[in-house]
C-alpha positions in Angstrom: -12.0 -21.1 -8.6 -13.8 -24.2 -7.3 -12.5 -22.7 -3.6 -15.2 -20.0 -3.9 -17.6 -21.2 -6.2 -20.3 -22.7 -3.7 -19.7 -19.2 -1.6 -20.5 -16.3 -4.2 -20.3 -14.0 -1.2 -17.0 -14.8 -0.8 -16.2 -15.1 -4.3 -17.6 -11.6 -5.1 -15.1 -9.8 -2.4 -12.2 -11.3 -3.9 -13.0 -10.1 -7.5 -13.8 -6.5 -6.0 -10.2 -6.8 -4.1 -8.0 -8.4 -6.5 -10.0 -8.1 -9.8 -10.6 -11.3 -11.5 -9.7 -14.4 -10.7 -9.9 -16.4 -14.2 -10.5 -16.0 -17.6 -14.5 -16.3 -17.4 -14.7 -12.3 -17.1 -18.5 -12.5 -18.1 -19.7 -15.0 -15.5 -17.3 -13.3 -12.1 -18.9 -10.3 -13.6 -22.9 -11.9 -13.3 -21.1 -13.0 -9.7 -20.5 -9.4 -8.7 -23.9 -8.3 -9.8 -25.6 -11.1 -7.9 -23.4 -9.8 -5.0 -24.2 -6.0 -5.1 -28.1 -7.1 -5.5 -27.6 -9.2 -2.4 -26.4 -6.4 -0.6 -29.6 -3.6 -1.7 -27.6 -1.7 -4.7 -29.9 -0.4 -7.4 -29.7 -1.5 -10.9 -28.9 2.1 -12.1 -25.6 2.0 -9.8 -24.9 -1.7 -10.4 -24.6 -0.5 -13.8 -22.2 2.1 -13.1 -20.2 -0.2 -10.6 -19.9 -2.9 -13.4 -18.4 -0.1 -15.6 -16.2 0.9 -13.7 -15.0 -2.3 -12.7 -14.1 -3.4 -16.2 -12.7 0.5 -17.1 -10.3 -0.5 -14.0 -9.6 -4.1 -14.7 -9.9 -4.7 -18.5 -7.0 -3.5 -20.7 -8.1 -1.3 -23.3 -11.7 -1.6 -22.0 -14.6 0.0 -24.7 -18.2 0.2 -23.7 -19.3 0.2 -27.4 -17.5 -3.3 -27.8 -18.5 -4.6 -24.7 -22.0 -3.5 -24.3 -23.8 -6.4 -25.7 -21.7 -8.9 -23.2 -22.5 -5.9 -19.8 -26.2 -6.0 -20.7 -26.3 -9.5 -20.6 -24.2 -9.6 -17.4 -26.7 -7.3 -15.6 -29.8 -9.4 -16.7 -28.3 -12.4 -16.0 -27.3 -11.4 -12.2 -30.5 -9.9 -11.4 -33.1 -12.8 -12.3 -35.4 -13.6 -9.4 -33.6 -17.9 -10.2 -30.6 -16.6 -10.0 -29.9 -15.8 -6.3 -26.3 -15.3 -4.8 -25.1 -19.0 -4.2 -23.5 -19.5 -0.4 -23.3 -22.9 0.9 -21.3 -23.3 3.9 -21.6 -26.4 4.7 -22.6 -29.9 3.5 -23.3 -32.7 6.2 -21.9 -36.2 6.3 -24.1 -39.0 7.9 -22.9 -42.3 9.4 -24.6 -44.9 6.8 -23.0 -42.7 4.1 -19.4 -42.9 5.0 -19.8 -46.2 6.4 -21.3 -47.4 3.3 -18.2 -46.1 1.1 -15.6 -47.6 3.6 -17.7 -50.8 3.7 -16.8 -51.2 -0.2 -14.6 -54.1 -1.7 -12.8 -51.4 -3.9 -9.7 -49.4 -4.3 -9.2 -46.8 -1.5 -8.8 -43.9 -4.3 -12.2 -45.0 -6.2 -14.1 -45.0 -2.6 -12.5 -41.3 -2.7 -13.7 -40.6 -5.9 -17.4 -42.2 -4.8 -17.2 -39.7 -1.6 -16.6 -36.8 -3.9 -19.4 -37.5 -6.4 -21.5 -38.4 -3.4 -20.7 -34.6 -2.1 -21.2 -33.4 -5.4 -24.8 -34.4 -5.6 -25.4 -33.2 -2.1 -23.8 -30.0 -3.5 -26.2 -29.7 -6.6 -29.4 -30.5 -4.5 -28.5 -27.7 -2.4 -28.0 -25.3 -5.0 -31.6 -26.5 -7.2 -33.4 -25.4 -2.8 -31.6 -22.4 -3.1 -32.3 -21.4 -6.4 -35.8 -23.1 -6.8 -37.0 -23.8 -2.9 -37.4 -27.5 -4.3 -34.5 -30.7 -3.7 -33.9 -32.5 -6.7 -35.1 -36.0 -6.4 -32.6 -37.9 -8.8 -28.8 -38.5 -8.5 -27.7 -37.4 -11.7 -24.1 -35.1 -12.4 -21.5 -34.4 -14.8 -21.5 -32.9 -17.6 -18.7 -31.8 -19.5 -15.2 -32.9 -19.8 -14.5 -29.4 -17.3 -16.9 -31.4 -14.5 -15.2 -34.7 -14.1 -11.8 -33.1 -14.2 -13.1 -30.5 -11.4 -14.0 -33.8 -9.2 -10.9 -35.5 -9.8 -8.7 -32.1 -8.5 -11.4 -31.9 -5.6 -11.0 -35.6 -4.8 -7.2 -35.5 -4.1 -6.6 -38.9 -5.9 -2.2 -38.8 -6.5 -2.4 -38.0 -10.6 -0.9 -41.7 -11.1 -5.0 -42.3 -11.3 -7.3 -41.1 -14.6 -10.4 -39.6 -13.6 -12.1 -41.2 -16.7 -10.9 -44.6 -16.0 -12.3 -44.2 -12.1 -15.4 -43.5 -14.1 -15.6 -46.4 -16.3 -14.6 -48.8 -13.7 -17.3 -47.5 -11.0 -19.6 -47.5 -14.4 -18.5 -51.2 -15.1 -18.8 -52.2 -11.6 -22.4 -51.3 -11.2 -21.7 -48.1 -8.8 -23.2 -45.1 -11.5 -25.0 -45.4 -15.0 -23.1 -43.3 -17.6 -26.0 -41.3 -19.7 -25.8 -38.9 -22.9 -23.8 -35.9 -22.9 -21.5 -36.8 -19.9 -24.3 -37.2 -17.3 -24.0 -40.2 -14.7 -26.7 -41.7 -12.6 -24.9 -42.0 -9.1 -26.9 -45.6 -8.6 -25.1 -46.2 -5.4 -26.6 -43.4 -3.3 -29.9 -45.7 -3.3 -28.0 -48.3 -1.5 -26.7 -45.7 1.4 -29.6 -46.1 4.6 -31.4 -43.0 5.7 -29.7 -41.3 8.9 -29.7 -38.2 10.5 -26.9 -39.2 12.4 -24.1 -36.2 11.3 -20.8 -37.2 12.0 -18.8 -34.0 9.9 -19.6 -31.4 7.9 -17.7 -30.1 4.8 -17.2 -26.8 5.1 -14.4 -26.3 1.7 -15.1 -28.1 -1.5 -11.9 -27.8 -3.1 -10.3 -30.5 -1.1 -13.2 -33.2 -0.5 -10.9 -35.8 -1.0 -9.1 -34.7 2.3 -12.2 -34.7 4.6 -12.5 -38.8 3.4 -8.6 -39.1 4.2 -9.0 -37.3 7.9 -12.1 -39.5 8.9 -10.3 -42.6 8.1 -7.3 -41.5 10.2 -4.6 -40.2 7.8 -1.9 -38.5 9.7 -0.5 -36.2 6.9 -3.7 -34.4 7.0 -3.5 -31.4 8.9 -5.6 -28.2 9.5 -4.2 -24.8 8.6 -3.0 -23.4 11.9 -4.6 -20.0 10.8 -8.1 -20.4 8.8 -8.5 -24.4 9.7 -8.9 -25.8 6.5 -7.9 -29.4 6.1 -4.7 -29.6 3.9 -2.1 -32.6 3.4 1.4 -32.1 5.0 3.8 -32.3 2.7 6.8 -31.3 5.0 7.0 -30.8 8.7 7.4 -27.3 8.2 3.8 -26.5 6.7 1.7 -25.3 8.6 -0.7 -23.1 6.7 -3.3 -23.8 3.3 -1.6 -21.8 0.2 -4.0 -18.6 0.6 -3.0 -18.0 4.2 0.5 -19.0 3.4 0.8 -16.3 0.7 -1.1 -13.8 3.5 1.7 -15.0 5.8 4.3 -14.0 3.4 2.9 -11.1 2.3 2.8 -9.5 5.7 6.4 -11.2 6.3 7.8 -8.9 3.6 6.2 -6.0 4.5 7.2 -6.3 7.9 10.5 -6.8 6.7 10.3 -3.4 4.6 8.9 -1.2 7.3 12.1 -2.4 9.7 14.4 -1.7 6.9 12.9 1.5 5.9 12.7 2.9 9.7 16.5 1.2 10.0 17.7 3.3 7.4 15.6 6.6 8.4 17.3 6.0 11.7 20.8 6.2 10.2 20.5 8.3 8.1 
């Protein structure tokens, strides 16, 4: 859920109303833990909380089975490195975006540079949280999972390959492709020093659109409910998809209560 995954605060209510939100049970799990610690629980009654929560959302749950994995889980959320993650917003200087615009390049690769320039803004963040230190290189990636997480955050139309924006920006001097899926982001070093803020990103699952409102594109819109930035696909949306199925969900229920009282009434 890359919607939540820089707000584990956020991320940890959600699992404890809806239950889990993917198939990586064991690391929303370490997310709760890290949550409850946050919040002053005891390891004794994390330990009973986590139990419960699988007994409630794990079909045929066994301890014996999964004790191994729930030990793990509750060492793993209370390391003193491993601190409840909640970044809420990254800022976005003048030299930086005027540095991407002022690129002789394809519209959707200067997207994709803004995103991976985010992204390393992102994982400096996270090493000060974690660590109290700011990474000093420009290095991300990582797994296939990564690149294909920046390309669904970037909002490029899917008539674009992520791995081809890669090896053109690669070819083109912009990043250095390492081992293992790691890439130097070589053009940070050319972006001026400023503390000159001119937006802050506040969701990361839609940088892309943040790059497309500062450079004036009309279809993008923000949610008339929680103000996220989302693109307008028709005239009739108004609302990003999780206050959209909030909208509809009260809608019906709305809708029920009338009919049931209707019907009570005639009856």
């Amino acid at each position: 859920m890359i919607q939540y995954k820089y707000n584990e605060e956020e991320y940890a209510k959600q699992i404890e109303k809806n239950g889990f939100l993917t198939k990586y049970h064991m690391y929303e799990l370490t997310i709760l833990v890290k949550y409850w610690k946050s919040q002053g629980i005891k390891p004794k009654q994390r330990k009973e909380m986590i139990y419960e929560f699988c007994e409630k959302h794990i079909e045929n749950f066994n301890k014996v089975k999964y004790f191994r994995k729930i030990n793990a889980v509750l060492r793993n959320g209370s390391k003193k490195d491993n601190p409840l993650i909640i970044i809420k917003e990254i800022p976005i200087t003048d030299k930086e975006i005027e540095y991407i615009n002022g690129l002789n390049i394809d519209y959707n690769y200067k997207k994709a540079l803004f995103t991976l320039l985010v992204n390393n803004k992102i994982k400096k963040e996270v090493c000060r949280i974690r660590y109290g230190d700011v990474l000093k290189f420009n290095y991300v990636g990582g797994k296939q999972k990564y690149f294909n997480e920046i390309f669904e955050m970037s909002k490029i139309p899917n008539t674009y390959k992520i791995n081809n924006i890669i090896n053109y920006l690669s070819n083109n001097g912009y990043i250095d492709i390492r081992t293992k899926g790691k890439i130097n982001l070589l053009f940070v070093e050319s972006i001026e020093s400023s503390n000159k803020v001119v937006f802050n990103i506040t969701t990361f699952d839609n940088i892309g659109y943040y790059f497309d409102w500062y450079n004036g594109d009309e279809k993008i819109i923000r949610c008339e409910n929680c103000g996220k930035l989302i693109k307008q696909t028709s005239n009739r949306r108004k609302y990003c998809s999780s206050c959209w199925k909030e909208y509809r969900r009260k809608y019906k229920t709305e809708k029920q209560r009338i009919y049931r009282k209707r019907n009570t009434v005639d009856s």
